[in-house]
PDB file of N, CA, C and O in Angstrom, chain B, residues numbered from 101:
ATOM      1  N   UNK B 101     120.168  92.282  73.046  1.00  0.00           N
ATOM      2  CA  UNK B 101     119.716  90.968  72.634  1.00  0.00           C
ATOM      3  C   UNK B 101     120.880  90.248  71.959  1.00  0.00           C
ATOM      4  O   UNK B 101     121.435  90.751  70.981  1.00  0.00           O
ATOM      5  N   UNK B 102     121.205  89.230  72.405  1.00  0.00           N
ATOM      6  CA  UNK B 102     122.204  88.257  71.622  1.00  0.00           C
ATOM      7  C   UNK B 102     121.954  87.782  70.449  1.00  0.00           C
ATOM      8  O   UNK B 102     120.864  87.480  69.963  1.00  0.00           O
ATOM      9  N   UNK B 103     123.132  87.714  69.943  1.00  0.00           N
ATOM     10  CA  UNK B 103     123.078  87.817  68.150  1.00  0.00           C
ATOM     11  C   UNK B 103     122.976  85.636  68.164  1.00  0.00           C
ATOM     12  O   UNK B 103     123.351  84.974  69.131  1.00  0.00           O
ATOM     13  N   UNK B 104     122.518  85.152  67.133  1.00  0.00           N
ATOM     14  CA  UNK B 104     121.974  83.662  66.954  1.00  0.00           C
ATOM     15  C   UNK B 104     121.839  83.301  65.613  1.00  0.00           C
ATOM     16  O   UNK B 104     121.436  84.048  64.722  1.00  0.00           O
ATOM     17  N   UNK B 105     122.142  82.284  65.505  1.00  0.00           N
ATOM     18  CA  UNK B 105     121.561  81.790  64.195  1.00  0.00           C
ATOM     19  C   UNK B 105     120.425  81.787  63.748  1.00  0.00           C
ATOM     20  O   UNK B 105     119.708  81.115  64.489  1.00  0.00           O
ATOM     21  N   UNK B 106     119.529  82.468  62.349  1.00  0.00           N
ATOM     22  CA  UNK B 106     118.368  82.437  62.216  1.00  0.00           C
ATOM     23  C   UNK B 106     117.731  83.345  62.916  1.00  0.00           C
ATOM     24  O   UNK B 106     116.553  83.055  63.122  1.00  0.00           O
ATOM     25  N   UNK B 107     118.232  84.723  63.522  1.00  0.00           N
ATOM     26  CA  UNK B 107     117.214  85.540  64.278  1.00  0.00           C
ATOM     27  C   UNK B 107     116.865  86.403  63.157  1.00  0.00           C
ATOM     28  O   UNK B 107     115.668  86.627  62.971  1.00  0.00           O
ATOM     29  N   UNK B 108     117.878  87.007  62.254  1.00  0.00           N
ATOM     30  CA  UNK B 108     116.733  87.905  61.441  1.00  0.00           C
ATOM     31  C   UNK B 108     115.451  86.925  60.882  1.00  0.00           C
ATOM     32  O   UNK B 108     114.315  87.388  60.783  1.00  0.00           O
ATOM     33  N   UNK B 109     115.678  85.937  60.636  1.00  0.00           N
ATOM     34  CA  UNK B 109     114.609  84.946  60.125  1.00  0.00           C
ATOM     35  C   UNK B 109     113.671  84.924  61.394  1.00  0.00           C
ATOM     36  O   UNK B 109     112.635  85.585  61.327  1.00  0.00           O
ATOM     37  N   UNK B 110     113.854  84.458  62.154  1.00  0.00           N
ATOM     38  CA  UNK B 110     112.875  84.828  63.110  1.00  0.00           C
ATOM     39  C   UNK B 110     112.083  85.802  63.262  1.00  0.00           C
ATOM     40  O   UNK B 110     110.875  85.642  63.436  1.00  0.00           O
ATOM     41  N   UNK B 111     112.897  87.413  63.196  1.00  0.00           N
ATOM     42  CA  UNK B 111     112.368  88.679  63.242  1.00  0.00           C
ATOM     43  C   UNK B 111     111.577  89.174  62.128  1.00  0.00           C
ATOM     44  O   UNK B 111     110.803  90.131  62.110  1.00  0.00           O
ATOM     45  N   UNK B 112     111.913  88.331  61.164  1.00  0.00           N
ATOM     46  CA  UNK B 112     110.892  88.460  60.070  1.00  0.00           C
ATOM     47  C   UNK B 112     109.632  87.386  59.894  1.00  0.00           C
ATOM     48  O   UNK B 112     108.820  87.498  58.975  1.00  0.00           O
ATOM     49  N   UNK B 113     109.566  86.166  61.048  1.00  0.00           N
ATOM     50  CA  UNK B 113     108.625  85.321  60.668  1.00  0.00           C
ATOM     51  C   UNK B 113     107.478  86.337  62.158  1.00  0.00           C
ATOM     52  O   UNK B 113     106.247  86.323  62.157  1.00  0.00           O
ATOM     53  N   UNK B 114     108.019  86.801  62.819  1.00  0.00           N
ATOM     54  CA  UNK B 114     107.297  87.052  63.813  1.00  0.00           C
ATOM     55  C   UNK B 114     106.434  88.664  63.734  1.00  0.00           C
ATOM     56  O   UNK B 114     105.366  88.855  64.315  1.00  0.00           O
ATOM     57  N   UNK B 115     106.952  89.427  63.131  1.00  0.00           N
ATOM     58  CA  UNK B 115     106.825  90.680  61.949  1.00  0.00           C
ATOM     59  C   UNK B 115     105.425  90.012  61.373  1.00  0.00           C
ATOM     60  O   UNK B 115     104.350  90.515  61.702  1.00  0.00           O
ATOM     61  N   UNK B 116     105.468  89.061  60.652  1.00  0.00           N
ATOM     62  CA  UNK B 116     104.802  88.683  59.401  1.00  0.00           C
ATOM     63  C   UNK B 116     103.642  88.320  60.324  1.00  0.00           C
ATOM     64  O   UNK B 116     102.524  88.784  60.102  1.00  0.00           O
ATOM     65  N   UNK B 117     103.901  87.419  61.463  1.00  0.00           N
ATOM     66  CA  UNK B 117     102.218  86.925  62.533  1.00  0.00           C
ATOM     67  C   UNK B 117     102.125  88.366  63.403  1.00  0.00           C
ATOM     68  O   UNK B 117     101.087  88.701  63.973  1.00  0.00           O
ATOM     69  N   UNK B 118     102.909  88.876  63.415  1.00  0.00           N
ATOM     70  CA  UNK B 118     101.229  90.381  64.198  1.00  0.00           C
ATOM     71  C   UNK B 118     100.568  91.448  62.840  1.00  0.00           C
ATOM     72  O   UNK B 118      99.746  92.363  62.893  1.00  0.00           O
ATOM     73  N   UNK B 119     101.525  90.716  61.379  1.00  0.00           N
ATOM     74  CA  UNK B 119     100.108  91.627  60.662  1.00  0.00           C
ATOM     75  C   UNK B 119      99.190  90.807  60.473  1.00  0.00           C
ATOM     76  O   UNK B 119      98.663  91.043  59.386  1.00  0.00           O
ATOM     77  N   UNK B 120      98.634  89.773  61.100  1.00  0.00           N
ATOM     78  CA  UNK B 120      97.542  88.737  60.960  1.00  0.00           C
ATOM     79  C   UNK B 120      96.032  89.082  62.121  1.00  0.00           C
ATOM     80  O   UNK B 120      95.956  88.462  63.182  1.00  0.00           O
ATOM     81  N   UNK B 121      95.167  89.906  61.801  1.00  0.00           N
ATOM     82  CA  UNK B 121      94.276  89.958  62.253  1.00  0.00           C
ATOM     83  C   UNK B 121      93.944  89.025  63.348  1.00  0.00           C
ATOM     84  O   UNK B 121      94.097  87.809  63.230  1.00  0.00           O
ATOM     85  N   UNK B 122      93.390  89.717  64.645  1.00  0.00           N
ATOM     86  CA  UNK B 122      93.610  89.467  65.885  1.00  0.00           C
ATOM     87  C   UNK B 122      92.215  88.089  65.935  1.00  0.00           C
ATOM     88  O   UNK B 122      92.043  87.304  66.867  1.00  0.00           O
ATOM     89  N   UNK B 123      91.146  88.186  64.244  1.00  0.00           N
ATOM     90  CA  UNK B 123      90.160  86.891  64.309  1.00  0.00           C
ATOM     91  C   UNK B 123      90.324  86.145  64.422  1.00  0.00           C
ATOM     92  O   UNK B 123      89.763  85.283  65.099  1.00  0.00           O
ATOM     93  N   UNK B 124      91.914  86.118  63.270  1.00  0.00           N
ATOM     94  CA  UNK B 124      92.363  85.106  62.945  1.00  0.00           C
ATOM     95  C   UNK B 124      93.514  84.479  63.681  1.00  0.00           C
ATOM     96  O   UNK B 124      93.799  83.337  63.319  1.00  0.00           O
ATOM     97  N   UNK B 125      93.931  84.791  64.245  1.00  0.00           N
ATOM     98  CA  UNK B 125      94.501  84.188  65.546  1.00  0.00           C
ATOM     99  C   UNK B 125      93.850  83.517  66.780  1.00  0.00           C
ATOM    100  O   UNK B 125      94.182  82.495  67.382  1.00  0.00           O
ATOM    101  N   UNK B 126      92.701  84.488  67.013  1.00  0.00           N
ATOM    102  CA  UNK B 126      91.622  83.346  67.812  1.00  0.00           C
ATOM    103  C   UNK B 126      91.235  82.758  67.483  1.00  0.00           C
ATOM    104  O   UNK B 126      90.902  81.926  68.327  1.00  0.00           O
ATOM    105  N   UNK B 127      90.710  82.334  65.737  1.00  0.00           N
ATOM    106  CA  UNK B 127      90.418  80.787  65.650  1.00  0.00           C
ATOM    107  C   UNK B 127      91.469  79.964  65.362  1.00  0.00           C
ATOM    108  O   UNK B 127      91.232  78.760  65.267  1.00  0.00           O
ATOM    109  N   UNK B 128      92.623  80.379  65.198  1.00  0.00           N
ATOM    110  CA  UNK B 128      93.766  79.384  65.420  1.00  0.00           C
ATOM    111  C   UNK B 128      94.184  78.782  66.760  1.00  0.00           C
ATOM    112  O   UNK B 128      94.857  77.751  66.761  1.00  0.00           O
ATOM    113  N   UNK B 129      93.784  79.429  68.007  1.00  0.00           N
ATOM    114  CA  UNK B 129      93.917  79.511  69.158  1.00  0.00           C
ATOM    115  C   UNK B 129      93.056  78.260  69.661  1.00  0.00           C
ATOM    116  O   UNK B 129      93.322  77.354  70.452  1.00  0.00           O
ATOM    117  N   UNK B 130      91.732  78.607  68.770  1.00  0.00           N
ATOM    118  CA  UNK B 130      90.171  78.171  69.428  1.00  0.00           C
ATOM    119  C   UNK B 130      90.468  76.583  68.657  1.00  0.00           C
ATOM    120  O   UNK B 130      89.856  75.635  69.150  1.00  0.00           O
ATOM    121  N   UNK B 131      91.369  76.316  67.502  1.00  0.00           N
ATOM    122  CA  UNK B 131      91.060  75.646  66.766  1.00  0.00           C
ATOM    123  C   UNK B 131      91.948  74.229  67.375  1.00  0.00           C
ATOM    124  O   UNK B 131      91.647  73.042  67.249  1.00  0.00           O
ATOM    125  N   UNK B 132      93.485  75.033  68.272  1.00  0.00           N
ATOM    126  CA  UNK B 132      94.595  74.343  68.518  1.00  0.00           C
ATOM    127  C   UNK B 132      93.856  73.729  70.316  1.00  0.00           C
ATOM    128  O   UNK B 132      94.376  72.861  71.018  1.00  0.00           O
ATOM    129  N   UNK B 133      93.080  74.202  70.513  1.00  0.00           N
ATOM    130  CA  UNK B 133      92.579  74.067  72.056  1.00  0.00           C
ATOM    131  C   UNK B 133      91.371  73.081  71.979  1.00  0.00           C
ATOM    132  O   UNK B 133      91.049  72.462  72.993  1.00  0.00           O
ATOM    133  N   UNK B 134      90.782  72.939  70.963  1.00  0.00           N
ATOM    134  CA  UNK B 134      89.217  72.507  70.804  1.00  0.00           C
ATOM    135  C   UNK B 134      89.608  70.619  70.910  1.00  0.00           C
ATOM    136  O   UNK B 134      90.657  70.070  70.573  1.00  0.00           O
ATOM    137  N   UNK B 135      88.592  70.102  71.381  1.00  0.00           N
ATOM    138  CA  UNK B 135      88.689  68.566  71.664  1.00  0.00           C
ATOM    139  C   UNK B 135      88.916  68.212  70.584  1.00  0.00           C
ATOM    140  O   UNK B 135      90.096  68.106  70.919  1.00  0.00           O
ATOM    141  N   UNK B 136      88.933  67.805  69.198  1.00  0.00           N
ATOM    142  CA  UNK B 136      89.902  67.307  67.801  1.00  0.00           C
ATOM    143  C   UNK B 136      90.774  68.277  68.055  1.00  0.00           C
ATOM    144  O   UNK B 136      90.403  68.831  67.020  1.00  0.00           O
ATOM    145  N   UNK B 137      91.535  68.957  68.436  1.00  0.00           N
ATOM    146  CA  UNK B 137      92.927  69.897  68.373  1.00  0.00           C
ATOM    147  C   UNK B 137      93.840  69.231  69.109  1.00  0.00           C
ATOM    148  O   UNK B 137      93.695  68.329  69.933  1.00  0.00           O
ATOM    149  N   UNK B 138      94.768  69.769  68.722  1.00  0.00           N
ATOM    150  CA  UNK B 138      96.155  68.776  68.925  1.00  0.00           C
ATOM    151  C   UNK B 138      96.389  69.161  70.380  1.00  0.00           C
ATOM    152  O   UNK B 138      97.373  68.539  70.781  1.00  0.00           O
ATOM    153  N   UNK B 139      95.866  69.955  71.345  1.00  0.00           N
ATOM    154  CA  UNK B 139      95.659  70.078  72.368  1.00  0.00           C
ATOM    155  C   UNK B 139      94.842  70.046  73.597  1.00  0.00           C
ATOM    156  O   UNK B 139      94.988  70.424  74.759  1.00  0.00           O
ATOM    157  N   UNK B 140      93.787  69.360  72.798  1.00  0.00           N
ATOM    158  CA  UNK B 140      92.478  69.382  73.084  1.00  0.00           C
ATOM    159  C   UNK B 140      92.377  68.216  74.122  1.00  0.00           C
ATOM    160  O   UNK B 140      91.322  68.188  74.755  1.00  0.00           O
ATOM    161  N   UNK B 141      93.443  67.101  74.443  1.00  0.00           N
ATOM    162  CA  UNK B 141      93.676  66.064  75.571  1.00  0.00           C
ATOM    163  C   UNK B 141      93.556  66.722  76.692  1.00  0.00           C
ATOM    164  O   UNK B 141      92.858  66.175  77.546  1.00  0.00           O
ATOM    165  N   UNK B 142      94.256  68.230  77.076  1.00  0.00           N
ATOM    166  CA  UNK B 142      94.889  69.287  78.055  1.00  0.00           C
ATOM    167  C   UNK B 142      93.364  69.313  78.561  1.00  0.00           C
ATOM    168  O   UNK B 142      93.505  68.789  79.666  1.00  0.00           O
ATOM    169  N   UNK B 143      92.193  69.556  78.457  1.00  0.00           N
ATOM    170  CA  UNK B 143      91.123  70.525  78.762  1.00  0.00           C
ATOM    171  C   UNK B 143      90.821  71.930  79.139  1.00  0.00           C
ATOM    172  O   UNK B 143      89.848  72.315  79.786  1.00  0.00           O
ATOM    173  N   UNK B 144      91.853  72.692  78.612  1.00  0.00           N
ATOM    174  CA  UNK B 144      92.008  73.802  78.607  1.00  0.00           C
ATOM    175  C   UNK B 144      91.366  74.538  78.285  1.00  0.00           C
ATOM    176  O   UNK B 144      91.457  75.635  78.836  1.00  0.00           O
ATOM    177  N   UNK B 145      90.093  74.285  76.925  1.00  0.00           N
ATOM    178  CA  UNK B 145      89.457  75.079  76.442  1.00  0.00           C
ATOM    179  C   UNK B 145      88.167  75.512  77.341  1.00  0.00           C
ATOM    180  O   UNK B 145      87.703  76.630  77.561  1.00  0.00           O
ATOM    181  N   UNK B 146      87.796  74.345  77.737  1.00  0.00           N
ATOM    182  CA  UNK B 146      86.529  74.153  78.938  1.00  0.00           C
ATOM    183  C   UNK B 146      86.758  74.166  80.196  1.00  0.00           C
ATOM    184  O   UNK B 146      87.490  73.284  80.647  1.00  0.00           O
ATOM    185  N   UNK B 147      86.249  75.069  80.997  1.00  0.00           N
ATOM    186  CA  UNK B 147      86.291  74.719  82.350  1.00  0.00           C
ATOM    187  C   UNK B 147      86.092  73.152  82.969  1.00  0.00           C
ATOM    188  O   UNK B 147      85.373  72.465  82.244  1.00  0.00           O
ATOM    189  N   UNK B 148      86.582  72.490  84.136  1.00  0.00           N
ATOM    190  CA  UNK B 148      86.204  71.500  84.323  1.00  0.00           C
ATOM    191  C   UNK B 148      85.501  71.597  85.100  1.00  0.00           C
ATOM    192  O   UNK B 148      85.476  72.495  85.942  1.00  0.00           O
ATOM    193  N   UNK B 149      84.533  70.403  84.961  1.00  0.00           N
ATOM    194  CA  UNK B 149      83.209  70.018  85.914  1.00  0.00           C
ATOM    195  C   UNK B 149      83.795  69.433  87.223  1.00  0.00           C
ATOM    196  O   UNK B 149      84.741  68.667  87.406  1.00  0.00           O
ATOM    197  N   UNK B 150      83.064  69.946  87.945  1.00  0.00           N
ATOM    198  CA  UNK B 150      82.736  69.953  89.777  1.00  0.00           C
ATOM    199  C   UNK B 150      82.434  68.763  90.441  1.00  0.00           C
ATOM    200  O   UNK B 150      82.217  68.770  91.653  1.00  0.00           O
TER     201      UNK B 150
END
């Protein structure tokens, strides 16, 4: 792996999100996908209608 600016920082911010309970990541998931979510334009969360 190539050496970068900010990777131990990285390797420690990314360390720190998988000791975060796998709930709590799906409602961050559920929360970033949901129609008020900042992604929620996409329709990703819902299947689309036929």
């Amino acid at each position: 792996m190539a050496d970068f600016r900010g990777r131990g920082a990285l390797i420690v911010a990314l360390n720190a999100l998988m000791g975060l309970p796998s709930v709590v990541v799906g409602v961050l998931v559920y929360l970033a996908l949901s129609r008020s979510g900042p992604f929620g334009s996409y329709g990703l969360l819902f299947s689309p209608r036929r």
